[in-house]
C-alpha positions in Angstrom: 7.2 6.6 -19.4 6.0 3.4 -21.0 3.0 1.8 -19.4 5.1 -1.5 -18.2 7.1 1.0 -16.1 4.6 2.9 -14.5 2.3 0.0 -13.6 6.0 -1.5 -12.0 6.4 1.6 -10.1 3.0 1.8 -8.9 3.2 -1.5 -7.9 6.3 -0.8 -5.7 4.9 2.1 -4.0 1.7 0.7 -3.1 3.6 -2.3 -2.0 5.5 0.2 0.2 2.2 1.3 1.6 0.5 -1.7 2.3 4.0 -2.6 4.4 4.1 0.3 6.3 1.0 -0.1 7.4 1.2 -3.7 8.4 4.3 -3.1 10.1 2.2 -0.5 12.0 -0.1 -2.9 12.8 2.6 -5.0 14.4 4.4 -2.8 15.8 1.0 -0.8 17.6 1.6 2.9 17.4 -0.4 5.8 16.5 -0.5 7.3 13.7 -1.6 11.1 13.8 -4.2 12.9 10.7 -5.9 15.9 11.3 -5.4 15.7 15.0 -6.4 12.4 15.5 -5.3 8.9 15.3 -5.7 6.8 13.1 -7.7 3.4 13.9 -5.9 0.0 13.3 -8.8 -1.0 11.5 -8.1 2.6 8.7 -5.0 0.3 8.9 -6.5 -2.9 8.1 -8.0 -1.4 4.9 -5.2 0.3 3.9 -3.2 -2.8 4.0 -6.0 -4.8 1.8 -6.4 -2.1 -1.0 -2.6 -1.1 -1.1 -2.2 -4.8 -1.3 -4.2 -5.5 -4.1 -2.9 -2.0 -5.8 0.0 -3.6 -5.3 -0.7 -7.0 -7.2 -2.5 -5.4 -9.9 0.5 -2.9 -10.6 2.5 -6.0 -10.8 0.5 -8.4 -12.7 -0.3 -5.3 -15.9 3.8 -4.5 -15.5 4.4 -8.5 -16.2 1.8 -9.2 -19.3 3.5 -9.9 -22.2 
């Protein structure tokens, strides 16, 4: 796989993540690990670094 299409797909899976996670965070349920829930604010960060995953995925798959 060539580097511009795996930094592309990255970049669409964190995406995914990041709006999975918001839409948890809108949508307020729980979200079981371990035996536990999750905390909105493991959400919270979750959102920001799959976010910016995200972008970065995006912005190496679109240098030229």
């Amino acid at each position: 796989m060539k580097s511009k299409a795996y930094a592309g797909t990255t970049g669409t899976i964190f995406l995914g993540a990041s709006l999975l996670h918001l839409w948890r965070l809108l949508a307020d349920f729980e979200i079981q690990v371990g035996g536990g829930e999750l905390p909105s604010w493991g959400s919270m960060i979750i959102v920001a670094a799959a976010g910016y995953l995200s972008y970065t995925g995006f912005r190496i798959a679109t240098r030229s």
